[in-house]
Backbone as CSV, one residue per row, in Angstrom:
resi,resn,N_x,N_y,N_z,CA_x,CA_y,CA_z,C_x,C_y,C_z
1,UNK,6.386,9.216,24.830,6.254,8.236,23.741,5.735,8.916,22.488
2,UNK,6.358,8.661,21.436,5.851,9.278,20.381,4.665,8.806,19.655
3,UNK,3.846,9.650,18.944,2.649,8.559,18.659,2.593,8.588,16.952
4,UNK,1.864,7.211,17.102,2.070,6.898,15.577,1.512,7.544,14.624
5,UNK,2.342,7.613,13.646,1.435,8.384,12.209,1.102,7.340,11.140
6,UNK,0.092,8.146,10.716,-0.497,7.174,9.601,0.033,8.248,8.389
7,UNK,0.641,7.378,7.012,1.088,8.102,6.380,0.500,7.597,4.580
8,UNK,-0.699,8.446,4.234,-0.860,7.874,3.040,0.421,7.873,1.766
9,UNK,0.301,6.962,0.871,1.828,7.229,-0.015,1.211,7.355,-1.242
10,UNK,1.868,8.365,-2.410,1.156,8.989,-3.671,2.385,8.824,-4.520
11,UNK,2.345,7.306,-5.205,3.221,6.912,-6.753,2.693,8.036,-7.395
12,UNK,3.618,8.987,-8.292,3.442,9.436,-9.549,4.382,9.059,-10.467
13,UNK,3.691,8.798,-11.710,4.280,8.742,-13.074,3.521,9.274,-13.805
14,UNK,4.373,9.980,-14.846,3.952,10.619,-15.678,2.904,12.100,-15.228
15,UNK,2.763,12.527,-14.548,1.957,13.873,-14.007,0.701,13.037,-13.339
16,UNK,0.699,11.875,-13.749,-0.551,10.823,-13.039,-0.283,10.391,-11.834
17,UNK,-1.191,9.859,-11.237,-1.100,8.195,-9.896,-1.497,7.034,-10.566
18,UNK,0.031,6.192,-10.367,-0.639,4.781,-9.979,-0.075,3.860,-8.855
19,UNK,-0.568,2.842,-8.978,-0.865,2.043,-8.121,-0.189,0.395,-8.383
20,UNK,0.880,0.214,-8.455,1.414,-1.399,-8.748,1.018,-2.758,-7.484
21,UNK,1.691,-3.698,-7.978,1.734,-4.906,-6.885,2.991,-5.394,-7.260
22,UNK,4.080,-5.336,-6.243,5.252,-6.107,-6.068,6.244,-5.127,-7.100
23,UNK,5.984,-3.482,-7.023,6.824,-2.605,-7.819,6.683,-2.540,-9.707
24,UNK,5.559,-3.621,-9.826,5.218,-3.859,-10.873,3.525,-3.429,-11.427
25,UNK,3.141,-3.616,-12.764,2.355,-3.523,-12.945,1.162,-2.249,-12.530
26,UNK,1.365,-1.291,-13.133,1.286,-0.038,-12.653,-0.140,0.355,-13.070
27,UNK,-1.135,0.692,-12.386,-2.106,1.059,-13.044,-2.731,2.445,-12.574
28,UNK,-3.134,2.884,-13.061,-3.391,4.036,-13.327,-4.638,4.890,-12.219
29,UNK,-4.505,5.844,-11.185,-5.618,6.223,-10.488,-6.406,7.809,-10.776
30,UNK,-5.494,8.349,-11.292,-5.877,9.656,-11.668,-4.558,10.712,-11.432
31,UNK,-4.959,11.745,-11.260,-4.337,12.884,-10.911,-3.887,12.932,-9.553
32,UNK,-2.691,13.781,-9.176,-2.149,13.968,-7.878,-3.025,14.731,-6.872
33,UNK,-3.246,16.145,-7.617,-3.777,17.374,-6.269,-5.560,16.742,-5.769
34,UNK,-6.185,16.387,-6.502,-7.504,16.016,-5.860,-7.083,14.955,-4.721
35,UNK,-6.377,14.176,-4.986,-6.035,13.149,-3.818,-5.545,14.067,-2.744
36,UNK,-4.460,14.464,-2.931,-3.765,15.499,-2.165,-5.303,16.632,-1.201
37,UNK,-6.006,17.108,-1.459,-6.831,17.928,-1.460,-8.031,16.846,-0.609
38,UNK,-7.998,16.045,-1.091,-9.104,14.801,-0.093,-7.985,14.049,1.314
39,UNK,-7.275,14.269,1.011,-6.617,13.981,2.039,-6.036,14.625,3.667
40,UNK,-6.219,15.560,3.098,-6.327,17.026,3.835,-7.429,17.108,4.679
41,UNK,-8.508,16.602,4.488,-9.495,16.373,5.311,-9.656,15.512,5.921
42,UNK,-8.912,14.378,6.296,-8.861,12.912,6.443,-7.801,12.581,7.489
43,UNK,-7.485,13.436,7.921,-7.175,13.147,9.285,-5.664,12.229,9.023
44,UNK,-4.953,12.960,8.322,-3.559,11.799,7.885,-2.174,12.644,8.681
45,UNK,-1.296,12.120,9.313,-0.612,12.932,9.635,0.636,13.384,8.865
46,UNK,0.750,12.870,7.268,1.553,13.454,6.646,1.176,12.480,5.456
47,UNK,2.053,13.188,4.766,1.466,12.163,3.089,3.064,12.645,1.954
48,UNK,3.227,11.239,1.527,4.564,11.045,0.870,4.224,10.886,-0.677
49,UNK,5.114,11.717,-1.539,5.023,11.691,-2.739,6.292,10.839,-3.255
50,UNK,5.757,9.607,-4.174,6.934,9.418,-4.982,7.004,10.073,-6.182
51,UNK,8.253,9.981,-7.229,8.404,10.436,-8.161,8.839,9.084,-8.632
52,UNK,8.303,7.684,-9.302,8.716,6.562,-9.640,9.695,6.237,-10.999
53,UNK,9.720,7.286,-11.285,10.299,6.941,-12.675,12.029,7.984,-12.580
54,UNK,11.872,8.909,-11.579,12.941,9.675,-11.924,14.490,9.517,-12.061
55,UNK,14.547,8.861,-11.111,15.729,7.989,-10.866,16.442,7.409,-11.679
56,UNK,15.097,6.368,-12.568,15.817,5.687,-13.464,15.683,6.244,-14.661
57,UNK,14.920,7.093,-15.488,15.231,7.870,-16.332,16.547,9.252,-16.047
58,UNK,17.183,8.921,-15.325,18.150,10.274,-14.597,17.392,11.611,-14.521
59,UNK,16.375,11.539,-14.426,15.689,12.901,-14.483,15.859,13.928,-12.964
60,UNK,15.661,15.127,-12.323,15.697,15.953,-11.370,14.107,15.980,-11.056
61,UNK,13.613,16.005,-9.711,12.445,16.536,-10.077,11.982,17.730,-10.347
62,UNK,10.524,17.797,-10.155,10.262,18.513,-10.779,9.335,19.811,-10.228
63,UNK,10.755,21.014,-9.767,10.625,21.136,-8.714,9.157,22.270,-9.041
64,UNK,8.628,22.943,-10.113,7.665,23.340,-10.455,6.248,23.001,-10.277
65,UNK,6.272,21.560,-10.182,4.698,20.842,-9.969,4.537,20.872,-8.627
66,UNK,5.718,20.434,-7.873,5.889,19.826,-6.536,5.212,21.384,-5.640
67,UNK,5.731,22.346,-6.178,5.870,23.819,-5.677,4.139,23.636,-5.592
68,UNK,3.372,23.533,-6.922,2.305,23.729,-6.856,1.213,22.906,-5.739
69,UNK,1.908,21.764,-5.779,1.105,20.705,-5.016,1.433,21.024,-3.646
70,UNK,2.807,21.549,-3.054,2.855,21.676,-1.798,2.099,22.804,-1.304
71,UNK,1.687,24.005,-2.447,0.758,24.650,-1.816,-0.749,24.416,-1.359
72,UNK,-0.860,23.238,-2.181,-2.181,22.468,-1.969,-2.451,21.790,-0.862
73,UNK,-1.124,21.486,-0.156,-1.233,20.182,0.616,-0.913,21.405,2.523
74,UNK,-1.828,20.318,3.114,-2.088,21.385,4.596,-0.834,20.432,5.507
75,UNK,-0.634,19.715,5.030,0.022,18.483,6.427,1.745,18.270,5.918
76,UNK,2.241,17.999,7.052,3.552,17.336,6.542,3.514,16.887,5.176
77,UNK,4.421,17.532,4.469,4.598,16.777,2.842,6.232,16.801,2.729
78,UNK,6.478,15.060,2.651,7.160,14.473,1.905,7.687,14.042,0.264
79,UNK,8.801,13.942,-0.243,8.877,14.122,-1.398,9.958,13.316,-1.808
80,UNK,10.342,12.284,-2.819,10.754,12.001,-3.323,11.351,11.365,-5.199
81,UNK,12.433,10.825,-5.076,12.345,10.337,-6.447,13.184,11.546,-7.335
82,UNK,14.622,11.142,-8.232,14.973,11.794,-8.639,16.104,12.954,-8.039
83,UNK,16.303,13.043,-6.567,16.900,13.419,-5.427,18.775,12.899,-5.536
84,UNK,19.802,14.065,-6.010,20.891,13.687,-6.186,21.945,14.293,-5.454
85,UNK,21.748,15.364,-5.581,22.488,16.626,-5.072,21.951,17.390,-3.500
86,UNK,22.730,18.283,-2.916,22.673,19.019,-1.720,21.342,20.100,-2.683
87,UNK,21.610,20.368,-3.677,21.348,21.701,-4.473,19.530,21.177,-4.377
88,UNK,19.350,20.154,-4.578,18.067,19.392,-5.256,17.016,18.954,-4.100
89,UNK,17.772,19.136,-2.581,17.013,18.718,-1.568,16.790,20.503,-1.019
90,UNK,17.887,21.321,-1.405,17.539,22.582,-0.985,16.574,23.088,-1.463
91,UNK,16.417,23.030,-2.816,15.296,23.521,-3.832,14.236,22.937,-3.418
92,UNK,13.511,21.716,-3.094,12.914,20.952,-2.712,11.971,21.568,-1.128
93,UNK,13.145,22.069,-0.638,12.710,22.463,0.719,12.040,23.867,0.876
94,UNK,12.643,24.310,-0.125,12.299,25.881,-1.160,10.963,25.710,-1.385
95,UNK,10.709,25.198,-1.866,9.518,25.172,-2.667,8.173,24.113,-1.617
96,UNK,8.643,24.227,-0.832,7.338,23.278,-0.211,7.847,22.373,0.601
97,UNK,8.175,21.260,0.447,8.316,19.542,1.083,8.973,19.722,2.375
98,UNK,8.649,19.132,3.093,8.909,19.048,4.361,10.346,18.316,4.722
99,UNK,10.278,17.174,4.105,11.166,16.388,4.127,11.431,15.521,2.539
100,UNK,12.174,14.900,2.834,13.191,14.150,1.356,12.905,13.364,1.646
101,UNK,13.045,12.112,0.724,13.033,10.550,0.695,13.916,10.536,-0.440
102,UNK,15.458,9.396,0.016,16.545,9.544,-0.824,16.478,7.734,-1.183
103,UNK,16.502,7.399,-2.162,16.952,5.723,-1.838,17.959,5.857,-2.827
104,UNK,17.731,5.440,-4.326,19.039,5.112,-5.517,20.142,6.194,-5.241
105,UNK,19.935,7.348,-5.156,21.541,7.953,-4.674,22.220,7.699,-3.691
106,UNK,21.429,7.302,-2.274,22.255,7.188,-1.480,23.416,5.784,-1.528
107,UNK,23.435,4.868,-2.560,23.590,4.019,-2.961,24.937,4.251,-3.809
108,UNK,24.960,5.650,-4.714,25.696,5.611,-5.462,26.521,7.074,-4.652
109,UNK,26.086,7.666,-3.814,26.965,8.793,-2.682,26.246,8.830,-1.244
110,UNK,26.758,7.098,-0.267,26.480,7.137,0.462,26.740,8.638,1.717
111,UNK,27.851,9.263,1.157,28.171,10.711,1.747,27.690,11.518,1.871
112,UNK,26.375,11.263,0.589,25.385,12.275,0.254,24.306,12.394,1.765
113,UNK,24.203,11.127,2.504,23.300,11.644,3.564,23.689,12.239,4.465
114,UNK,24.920,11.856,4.666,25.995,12.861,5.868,25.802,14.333,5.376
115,UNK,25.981,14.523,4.333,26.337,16.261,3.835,24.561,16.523,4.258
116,UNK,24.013,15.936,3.977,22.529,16.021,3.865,22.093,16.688,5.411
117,UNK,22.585,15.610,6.009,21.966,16.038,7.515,22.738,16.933,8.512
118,UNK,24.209,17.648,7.784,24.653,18.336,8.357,24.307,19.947,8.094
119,UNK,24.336,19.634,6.818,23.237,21.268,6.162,22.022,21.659,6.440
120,UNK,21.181,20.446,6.339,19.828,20.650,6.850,19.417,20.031,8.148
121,UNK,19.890,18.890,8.452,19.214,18.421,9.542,18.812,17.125,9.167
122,UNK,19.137,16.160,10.048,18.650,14.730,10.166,16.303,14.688,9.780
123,UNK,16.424,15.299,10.526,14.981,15.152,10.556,14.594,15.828,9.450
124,UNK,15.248,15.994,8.488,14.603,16.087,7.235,14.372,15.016,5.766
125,UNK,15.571,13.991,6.512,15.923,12.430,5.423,15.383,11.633,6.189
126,UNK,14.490,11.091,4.995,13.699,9.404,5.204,14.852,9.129,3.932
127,UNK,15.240,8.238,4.802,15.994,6.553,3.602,15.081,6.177,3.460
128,UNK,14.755,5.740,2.263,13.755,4.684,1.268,14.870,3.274,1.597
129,UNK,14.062,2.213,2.256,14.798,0.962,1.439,13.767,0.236,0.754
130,UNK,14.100,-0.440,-0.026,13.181,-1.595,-0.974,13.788,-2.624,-1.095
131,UNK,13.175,-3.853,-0.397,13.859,-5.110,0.648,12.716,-5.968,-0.058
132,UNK,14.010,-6.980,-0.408,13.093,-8.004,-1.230,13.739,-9.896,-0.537
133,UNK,13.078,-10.109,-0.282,13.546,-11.527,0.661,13.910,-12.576,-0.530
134,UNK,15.441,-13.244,-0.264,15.257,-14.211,-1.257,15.204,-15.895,-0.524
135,UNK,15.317,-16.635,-1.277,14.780,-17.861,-0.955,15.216,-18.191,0.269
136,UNK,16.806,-17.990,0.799,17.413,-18.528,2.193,16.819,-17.634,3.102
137,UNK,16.246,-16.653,2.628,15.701,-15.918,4.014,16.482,-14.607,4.084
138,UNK,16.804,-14.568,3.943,18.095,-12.882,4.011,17.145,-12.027,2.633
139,UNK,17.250,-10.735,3.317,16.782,-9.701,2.631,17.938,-8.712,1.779
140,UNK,17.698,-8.362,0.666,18.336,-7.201,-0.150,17.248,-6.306,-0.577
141,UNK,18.475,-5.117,-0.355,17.856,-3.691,-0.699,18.136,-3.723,-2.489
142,UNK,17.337,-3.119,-3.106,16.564,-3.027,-4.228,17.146,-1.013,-4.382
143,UNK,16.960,-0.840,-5.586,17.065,0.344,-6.169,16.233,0.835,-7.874
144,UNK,16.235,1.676,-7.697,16.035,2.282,-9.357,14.484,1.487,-9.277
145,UNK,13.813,2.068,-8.237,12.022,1.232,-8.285,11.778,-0.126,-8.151
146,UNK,12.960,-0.679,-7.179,13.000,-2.390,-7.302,13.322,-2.814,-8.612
147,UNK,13.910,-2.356,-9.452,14.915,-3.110,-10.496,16.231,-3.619,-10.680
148,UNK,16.666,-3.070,-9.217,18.182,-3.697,-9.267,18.537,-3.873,-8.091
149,UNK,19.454,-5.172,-8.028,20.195,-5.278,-6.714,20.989,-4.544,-6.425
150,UNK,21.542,-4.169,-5.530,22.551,-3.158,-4.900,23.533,-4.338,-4.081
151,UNK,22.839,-5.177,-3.694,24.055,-6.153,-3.235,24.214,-6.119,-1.360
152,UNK,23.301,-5.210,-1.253,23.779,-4.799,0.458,22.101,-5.524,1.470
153,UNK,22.864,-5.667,2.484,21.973,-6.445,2.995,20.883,-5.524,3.553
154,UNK,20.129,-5.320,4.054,18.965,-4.292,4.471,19.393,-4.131,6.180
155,UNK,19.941,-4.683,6.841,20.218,-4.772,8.096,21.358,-3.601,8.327
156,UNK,22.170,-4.113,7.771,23.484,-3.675,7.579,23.633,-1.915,6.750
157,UNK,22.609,-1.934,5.952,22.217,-0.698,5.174,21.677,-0.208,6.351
158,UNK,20.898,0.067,6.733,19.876,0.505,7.774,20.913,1.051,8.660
159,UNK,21.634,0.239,9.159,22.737,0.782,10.238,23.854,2.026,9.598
160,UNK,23.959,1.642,8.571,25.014,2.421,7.508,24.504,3.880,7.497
161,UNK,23.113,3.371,7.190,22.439,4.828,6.813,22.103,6.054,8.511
162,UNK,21.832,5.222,8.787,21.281,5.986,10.534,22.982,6.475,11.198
163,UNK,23.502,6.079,11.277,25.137,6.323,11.582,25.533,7.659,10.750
164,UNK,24.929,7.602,8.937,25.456,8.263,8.199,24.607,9.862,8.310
165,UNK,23.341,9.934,9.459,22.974,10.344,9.404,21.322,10.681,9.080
166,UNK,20.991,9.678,8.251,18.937,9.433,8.320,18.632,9.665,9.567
167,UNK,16.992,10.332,9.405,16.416,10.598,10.608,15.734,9.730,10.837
168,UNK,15.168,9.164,9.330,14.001,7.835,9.357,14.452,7.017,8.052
169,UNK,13.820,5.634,8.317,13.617,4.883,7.265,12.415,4.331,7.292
170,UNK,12.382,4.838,5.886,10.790,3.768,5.331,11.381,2.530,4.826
171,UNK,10.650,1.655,5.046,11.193,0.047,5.048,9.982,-0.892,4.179
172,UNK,9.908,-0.787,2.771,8.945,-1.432,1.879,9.510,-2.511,1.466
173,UNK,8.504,-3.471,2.146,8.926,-4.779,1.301,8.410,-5.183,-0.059
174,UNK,9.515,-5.082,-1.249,8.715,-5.359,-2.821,7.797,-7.137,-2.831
175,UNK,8.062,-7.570,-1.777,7.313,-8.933,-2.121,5.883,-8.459,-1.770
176,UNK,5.293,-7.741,-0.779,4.753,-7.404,0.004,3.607,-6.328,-0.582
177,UNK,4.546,-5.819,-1.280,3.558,-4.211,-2.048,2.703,-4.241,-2.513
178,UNK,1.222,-3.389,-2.411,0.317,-3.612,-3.483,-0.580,-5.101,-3.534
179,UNK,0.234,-6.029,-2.325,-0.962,-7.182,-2.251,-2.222,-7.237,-1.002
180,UNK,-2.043,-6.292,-0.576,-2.886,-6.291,0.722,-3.252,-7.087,1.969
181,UNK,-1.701,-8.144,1.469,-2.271,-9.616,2.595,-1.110,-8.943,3.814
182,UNK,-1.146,-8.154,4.332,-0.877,-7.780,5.490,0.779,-7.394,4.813
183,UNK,1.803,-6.960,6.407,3.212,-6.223,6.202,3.886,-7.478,6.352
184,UNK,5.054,-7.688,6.018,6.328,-8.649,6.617,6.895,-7.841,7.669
185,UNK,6.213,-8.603,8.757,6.229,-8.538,9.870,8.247,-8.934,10.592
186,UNK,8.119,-10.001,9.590,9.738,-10.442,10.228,10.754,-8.893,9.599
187,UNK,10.096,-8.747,8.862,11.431,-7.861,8.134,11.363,-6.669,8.842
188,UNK,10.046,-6.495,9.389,9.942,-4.694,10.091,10.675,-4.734,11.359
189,UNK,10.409,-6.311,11.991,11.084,-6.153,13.136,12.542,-6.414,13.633
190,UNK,13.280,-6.994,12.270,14.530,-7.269,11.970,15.717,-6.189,12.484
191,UNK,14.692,-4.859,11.569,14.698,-3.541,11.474,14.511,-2.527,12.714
192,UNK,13.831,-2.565,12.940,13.459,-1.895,14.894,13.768,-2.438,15.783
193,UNK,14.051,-3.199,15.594,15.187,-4.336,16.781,16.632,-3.430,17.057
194,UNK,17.030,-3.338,15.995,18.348,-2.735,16.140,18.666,-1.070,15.802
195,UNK,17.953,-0.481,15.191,17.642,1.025,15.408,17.213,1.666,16.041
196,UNK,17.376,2.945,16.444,16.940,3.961,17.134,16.210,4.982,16.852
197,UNK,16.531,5.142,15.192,15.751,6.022,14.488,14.455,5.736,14.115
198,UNK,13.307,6.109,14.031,12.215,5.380,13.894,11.799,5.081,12.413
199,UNK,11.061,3.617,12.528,11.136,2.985,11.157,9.449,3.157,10.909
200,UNK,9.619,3.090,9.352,8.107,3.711,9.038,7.966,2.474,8.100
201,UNK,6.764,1.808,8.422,6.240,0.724,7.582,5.843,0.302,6.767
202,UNK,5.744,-0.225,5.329,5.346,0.029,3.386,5.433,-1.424,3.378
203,UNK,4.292,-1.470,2.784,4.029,-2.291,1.921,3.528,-3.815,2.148
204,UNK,1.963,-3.802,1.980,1.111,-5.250,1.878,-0.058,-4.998,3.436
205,UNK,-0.732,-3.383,3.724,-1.437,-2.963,4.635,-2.598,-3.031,3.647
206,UNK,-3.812,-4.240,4.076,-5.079,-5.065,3.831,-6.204,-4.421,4.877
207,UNK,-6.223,-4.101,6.168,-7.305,-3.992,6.929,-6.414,-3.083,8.110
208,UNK,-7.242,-3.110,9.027,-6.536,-2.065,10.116,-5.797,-3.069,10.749
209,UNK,-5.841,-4.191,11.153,-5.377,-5.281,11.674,-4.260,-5.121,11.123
210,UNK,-3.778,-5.344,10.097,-2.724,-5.002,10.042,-1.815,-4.062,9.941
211,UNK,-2.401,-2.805,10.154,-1.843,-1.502,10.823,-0.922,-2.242,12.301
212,UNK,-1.534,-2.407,12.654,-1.758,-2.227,14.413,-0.702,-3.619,14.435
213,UNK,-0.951,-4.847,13.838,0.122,-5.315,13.798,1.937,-4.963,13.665
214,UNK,1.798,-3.729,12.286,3.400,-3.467,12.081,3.684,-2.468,13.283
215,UNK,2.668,-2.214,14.049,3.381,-1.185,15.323,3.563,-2.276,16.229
216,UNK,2.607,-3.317,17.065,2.465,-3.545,18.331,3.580,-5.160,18.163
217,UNK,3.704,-5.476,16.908,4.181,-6.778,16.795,5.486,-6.874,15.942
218,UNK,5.708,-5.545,15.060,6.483,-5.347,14.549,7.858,-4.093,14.928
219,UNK,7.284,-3.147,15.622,7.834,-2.579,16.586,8.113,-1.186,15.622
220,UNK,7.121,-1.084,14.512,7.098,0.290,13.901,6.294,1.578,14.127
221,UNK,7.093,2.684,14.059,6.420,3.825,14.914,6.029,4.491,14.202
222,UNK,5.596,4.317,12.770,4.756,5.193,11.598,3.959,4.105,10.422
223,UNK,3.508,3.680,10.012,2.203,3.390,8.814,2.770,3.752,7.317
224,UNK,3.181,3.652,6.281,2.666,4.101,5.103,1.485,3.067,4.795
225,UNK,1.058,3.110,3.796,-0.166,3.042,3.107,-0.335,3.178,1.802
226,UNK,-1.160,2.981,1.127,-1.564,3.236,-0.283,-2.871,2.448,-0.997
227,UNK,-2.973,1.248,-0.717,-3.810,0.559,-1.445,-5.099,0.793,-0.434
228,UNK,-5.126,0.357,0.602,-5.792,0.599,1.761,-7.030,1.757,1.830
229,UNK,-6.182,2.752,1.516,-7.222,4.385,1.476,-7.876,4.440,0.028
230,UNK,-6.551,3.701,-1.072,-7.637,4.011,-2.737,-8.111,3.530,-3.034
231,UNK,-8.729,1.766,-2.514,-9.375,0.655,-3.068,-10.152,0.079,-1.810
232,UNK,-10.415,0.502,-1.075,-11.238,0.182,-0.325,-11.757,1.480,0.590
233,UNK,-12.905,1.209,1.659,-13.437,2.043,2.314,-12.998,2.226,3.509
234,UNK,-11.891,1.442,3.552,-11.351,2.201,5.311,-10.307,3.525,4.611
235,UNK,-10.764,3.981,5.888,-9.668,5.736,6.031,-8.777,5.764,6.694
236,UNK,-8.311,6.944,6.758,-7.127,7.102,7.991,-7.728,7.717,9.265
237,UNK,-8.731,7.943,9.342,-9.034,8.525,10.913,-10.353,6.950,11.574
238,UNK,-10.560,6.611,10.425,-10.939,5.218,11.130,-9.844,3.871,11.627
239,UNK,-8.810,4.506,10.965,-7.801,3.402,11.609,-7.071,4.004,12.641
240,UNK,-7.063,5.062,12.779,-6.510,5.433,14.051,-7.397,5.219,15.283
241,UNK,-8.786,5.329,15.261,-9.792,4.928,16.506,-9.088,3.485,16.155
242,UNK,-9.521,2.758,15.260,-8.860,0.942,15.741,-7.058,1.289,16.507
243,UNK,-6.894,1.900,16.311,-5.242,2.065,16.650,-5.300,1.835,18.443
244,UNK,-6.482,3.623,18.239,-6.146,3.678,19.874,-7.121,2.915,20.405
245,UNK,-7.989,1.646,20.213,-8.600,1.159,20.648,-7.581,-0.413,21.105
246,UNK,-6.599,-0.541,20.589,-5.569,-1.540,20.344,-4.658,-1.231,21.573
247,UNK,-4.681,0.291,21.888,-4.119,0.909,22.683,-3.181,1.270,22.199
248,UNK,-2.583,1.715,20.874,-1.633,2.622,20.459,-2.072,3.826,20.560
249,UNK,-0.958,4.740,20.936,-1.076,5.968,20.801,-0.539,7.019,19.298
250,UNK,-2.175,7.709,18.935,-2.328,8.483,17.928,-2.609,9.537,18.053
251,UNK,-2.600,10.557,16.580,-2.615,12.140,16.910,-4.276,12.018,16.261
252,UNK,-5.089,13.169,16.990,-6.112,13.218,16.394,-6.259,14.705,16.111
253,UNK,-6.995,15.291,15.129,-6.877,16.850,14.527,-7.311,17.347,15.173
């Protein structure tokens, strides 16, 4: 059985961190590498960088900072945002990151994850989806930072993408983000119901309780995070004792 990871998540804009609610409203936490650098001690089993703006400004990232920060960083490092090309996940891998996180391109060259995971390897692509529930109940995937519909259902994407090759999907719900009143529980399990690939959980984690919920009730086999570790006093190695006290199984350093 594989055991769960807890995965802190690091918005950047502008060379900064922030911090939104519902993909919106962005406020400001500081700098990347000190987080990066406190985190490292904290018992996290990997930690995901966005790049929030790249996408939709068409920008590449930036593979110079990233270089610097991945030397900073001791644990699995993830990377996204701005991600178009074979050329851009190679460089990427060059320079540090462990793995990719692809969402708005794969949208506009769903082929792009196939080529992706045949060059490098499945277990190097996390699909980003950003799943926003509308009134009848049916979910759509979101793009360009939750600013646009894409039109495709999140179910149906999910399958598209794992077929096409993803190793993982992170599965953030934009209603959900940044409010701390726990995960959408229906949507995670919508999701792990019918995949094989393991789904990693984003967005609206308030207390450990609801950690332990998107695994044991939702049927997810990884955590992201964000508000959780920067605005309050729980950690990541205190939610893993609640984890394995729940009786999930976790990695400890």
């Amino acid at each position: 059985m594989l055991k769960t990871r807890i995965i802190p998540t690091l918005l950047w804009k502008d060379l900064g961190l922030v911090k939104g609610v519902a993909f919106d409203s962005w406020r400001r936490l500081g700098t990347v590498l000190p987080a990066i650098k406190v985190y490292n001690s904290r018992d996290v089993d990997e930690l995901v960088l966005f790049d929030i703006i790249a996408s939709e400004e068409n920008t590449r990232p930036d593979f110079d900072i990233i270089e610097d920060l991945a030397m900073e960083c001791f644990v699995p490092f993830t990377v996204g945002g701005g991600i178009r090309t074979l050329e851009d996940v190679r460089t990427l891998l060059s320079v540090g990151a462990d793995k990719i996180v692809i969402n708005t391109a794969a949208f506009d060259s769903p082929q792009l994850i196939s080529q992706i995971a045949e060059r490098f390897g499945s277990q190097c692509i996390v699909l980003s989806i950003d799943a926003k529930r509308h009134s009848n109940g049916d979910y759509e995937c979101y793009r360009y930072c939750g600013k646009e519909k894409t039109g495709k259902g999140v179910l149906d994407w999910a399958k598209e993408m794992e077929n096409a090759g993803a190793g993982e999907i992170l599965l953030t719900s934009i209603d959900n983000d940044g409010t701390m009143n726990g995960y959408d529980l229906e949507l995670i399990k919508m999701v792990t119901q019918e995949l094989s690939i393991p789904v990693i959980a984003s967005g609206g984690a308030g207390n450990y309780q609801d950690l332990a919920d998107a695994v044991l009730l939702g049927g997810a086999e990884a955590i992201a995070a964000a508000s959780i570790f920067h605005f309050t006093e729980q950690t990541p190695q205190a939610a893993k004792l609640y984890l394995k006290e729940k009786g999930v199984s976790v990695r400890f350093s």
